[in-house]
N, C-alpha and C positions, 0 to 999 in steps of 0.2 A: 468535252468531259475528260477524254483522253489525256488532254493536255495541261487542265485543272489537276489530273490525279500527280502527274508527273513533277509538277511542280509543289505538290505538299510531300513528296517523298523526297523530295531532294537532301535532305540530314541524312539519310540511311547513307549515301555515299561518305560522309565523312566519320573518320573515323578519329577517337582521345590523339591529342597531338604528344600530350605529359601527362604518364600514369604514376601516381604516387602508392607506394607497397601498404596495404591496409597494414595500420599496426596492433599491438596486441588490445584483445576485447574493445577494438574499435567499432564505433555507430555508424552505418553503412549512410548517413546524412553529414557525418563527421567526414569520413572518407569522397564522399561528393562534393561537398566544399571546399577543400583544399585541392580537390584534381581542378574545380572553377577557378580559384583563384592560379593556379597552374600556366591557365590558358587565358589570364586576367579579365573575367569574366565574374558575374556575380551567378549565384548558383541557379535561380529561374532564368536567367541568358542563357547559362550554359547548355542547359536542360534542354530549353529551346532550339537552339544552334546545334545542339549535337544528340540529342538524344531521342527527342518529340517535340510535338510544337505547342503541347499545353507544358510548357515547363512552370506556369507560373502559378496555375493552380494543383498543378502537381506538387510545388515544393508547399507547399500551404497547406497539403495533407501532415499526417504522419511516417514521414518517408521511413522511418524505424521500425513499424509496424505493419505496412503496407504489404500483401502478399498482392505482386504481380509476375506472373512468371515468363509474361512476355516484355520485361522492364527487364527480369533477373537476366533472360538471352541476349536483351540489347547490350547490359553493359558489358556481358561476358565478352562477349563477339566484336564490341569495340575497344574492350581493358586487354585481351586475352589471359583476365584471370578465366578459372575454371568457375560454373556455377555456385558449385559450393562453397566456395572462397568469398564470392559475393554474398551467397544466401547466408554466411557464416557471420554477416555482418550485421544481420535482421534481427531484430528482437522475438522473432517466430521460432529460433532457434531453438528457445525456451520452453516452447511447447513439449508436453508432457513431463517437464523437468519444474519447472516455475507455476505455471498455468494449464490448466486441460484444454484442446486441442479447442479452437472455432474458427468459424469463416466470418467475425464479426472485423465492421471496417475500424473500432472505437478499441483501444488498449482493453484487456480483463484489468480487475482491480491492484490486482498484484505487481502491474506496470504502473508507474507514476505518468500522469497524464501531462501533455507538454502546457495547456493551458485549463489551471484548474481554479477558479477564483475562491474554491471554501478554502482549498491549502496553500498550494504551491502554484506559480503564474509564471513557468517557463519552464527550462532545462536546467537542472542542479549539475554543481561541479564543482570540486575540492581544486582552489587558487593555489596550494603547495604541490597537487598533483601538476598540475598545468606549469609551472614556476619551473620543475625539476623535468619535464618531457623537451628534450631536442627538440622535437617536432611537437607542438602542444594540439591536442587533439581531445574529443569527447569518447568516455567509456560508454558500455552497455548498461554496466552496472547503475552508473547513477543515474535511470533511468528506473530500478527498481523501488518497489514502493518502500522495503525494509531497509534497503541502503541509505538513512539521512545523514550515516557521519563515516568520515572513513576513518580506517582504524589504524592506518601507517601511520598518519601526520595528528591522528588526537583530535581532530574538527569537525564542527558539523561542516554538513555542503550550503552553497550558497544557491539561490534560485535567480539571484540579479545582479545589476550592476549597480555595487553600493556610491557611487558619485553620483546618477542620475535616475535611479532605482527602475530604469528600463530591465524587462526579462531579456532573457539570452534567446535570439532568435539567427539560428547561421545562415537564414536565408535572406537577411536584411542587411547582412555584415556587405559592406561596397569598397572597401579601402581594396582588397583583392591582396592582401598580406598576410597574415594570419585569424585561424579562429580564437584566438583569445582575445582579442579585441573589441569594445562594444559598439554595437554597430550606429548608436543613439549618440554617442559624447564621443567617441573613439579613445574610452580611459582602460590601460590596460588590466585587464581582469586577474593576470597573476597579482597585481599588486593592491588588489582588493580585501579590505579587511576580513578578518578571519576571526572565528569565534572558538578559543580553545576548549575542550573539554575536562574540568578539571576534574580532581582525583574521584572524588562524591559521586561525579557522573559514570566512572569508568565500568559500572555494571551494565548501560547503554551500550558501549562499544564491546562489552562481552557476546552482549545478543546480538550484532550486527554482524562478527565473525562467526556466532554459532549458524545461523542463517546465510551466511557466504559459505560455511565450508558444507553444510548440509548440499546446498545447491552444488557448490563444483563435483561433489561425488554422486550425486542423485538419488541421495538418503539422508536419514536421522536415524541417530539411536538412540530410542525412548523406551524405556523400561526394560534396556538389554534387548530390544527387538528394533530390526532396520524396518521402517519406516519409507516407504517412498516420498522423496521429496513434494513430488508434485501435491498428496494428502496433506502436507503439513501445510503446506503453504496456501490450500483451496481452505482449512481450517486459520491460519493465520489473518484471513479476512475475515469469518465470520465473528471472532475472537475478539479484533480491532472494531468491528460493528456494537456490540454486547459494551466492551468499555468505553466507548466514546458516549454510548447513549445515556450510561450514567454518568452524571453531573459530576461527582467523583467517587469513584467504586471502592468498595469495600475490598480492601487488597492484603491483608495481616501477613506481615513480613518482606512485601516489596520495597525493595530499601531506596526509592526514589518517591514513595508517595508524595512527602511534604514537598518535594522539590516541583512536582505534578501539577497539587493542590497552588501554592505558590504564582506559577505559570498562567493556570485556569483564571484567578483571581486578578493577575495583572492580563489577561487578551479582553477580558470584563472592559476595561477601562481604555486599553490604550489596543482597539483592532486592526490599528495600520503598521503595528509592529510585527513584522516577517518575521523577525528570525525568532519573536518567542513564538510564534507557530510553527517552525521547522522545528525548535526544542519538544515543540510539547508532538509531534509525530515522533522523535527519538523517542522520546519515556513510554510512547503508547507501542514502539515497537520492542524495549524492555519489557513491558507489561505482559504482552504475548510470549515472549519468550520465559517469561516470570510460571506462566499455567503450562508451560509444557515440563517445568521440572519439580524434581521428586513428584514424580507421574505417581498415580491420579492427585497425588494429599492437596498442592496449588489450585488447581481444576477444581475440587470439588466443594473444597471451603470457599471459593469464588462461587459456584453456583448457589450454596446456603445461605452464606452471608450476605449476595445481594437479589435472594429471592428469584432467583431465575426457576423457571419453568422449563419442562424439557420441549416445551413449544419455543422458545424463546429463542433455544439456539438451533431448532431446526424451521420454523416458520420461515417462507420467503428466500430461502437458498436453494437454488437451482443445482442439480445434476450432484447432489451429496455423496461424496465417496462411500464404501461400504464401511472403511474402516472409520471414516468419520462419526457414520451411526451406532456403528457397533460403539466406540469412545463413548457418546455420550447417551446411549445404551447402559452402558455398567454402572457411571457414574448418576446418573438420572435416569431411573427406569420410566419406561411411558406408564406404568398405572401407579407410580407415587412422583407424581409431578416436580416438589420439589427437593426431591432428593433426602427426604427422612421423615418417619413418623411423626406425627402430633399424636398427644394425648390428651384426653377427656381432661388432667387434671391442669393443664395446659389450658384449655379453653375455658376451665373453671377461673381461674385466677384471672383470663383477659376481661372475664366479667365482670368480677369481683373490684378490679381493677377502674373499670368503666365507671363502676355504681360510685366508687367511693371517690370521684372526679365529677359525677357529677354527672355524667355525658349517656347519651342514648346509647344504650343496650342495641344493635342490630347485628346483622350477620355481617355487612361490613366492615362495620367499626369494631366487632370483636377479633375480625379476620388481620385487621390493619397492626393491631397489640401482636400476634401469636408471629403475625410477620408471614404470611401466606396470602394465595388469592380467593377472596370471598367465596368463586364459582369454582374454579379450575381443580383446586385441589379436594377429591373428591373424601378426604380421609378426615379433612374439615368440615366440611358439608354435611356429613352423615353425624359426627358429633353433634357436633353445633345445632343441627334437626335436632337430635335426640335426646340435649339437656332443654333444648324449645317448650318440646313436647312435654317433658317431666313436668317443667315448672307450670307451665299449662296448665294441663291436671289437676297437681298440687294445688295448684289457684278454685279449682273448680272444686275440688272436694271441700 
């Protein structure tokens, strides 16, 4: 047994031969692959050989999001960077600033998932960022779910290789030369088509800066008050949930609707086309960004106009900031559900309305006209009984 242990520790003796300098907002899986190719190794070999002996189901995690702190000792002690130079590489870093802290093994929402088949099916990355780096290498950043276009070069990001439409995966890459290469064709990915973002779109790449410079300072400023970044962004997912579920949301003044609508219409027909679904994540991360300005006026004609209920945007959302409920506290109080009075004379006229169409008189179908929920909103309910009632009566006298 002795002898069996001695010889599965044998890597701890060897230590990185070629350490390459983590560079800036580099992916601590970006920085592992290129120290493999270093030592002409592919990244689960390396892993293997110098690190642990499950390298291969190890790199088949999410090496960006993984919190192991006896991984983080290994590489320090064999890189001799410091911990935190390593940890500094992790997408964990994030915590409390991007996402609220967990001990889950699965990205939160707010990271973009390395294999996601409703969106994205790999690692995004801007082919003019990669073209202009010395050393070409993956960010943190576009790894984030609001990041789909960068805002230096005008582009959205890409999630594949458009010659052979394999995703980006740097643990399959075998040439042992660079990560821009794809690991399926070996066609080089700086030279992969690019989708410019013309002038019409450039309210997209407004909200992408405003949600990057929110994140580097660890705020917003919304309504003349700083904001923790971490609340906007636990709110920037329930916001992107709310708009996706309608079909196309009622959004009066968002200056990308028809471009939306558009999009929607063409992913109908043609679902194997990528990059109008990377487009239509850009507009829905405009869209979010669209209700956070001129606080509350966007937010609340959003919740009117497409009927939302103050259940709506708090059902089914885990661990709610305060300031989040407090938000949609003001704007949608919980005992007037959808955020504004109905009137008797209102409910009068959806009847009125019914009768001379033709159609059943009920409490749903009058509720359907006034644009409210038959049960939920309880300011309808008590009307709607009480012109019931009258006419009732009136029938019997």
């Amino acid at each position: 047994m002795a002898k069996r242990k001695r010889n599965r520790d044998w890597i701890q003796d060897y230590f990185f031969l070629f350490i390459p300098s983590p560079l800036p907002d580099e992916l601590l899986s970006s920085w592992l692959t290129r120290m493999a190719f270093e030592h002409k190794r592919t990244l689960p070999l390396f892993f293997s050989l110098f690190i642990r002996h499950d390298g291969s189901s190890t790199t088949r995690t999410d090496l960006d999001f993984l919190f192991d702190e006896k991984l983080f000792k290994t590489l320090s002690q064999k890189s001799e960077l410091s911990i935190k130079e390593i940890y500094q590489m992790s997408l964990r870093t994030e915590e409390g600033q991007l996402f609220t802290c967990n001990d889950s093994l699965y990205p939160p929402l707010q990271i973009r998932k390395l294999t996601d088949k409703r969106n994205h099916n790999g690692l995004m990355y801007c082919p003019k960022c990669l073209k202009e780096d010395k050393i070409p290498y993956f960010r943190k950043k576009w790894r984030y779910d609001f990041y789909n276009a960068c805002p230096k070069h005008g582009i959205l990001l890409t999630d594949r290789c458009w010659r052979c439409y394999s995703k980006i995966e740097l643990s399959k890459i075998k040439h042992q030369k660079e990560l821009c290469i794809c690991y399926n064709c070996e066609k080089d990915l700086r030279e992969n088509i690019t989708i410019a973002i013309s002038s019409n779109y450039s309210y997209g790449l407004k909200a992408v800066k405003w949600f990057e410079k929110g994140l580097s300072r660890g705020y917003f400023l919304i309504n003349k008050q700083k904001i923790k970044s971490v609340f906007v962004f636990d709110s920037f997912t329930y916001f992107r949930f709310l708009l996706k579920r309608k079909d196309i949301p009622i959004l009066d003044g968002f200056p990308l609707l028809e471009e939306y609508k558009e999009i929607c219409k063409k992913l109908k027909r043609y679902n194997s086309k990528k990059a109008l679904s990377i487009k239509k994540e850009f507009i829905l991360t405009s869209m979010v960004y669209f209700l956070f300005q001129n606080y509350p006026k966007n937010l609340k004609l959003f919740s009117i106009n497409n009927n939302l209920t103050h259940r709506e945007f708090t059902h089914g959302f885990k661990n709610l900031s305060f300031w989040y409920k407090e938000l949609i506290n003001e704007i949608i109080p919980m005992e007037n559900k959808l955020g504004r009075e109905i009137s008797e004379e209102e409910v009068k006229n959806a009847i009125k309305y019914l009768e001379s169409n033709g159609e059943v008189v009920n409490q749903k179908n009058v509720a359907a006209v006034v644009g409210c929920h038959f049960t939920i909103h309880k300011g309808y309910v008590k009307i709607y009984h009480s012109l019931h009632d009258r006419h009732v009566k009136i029938k019997d006298d």
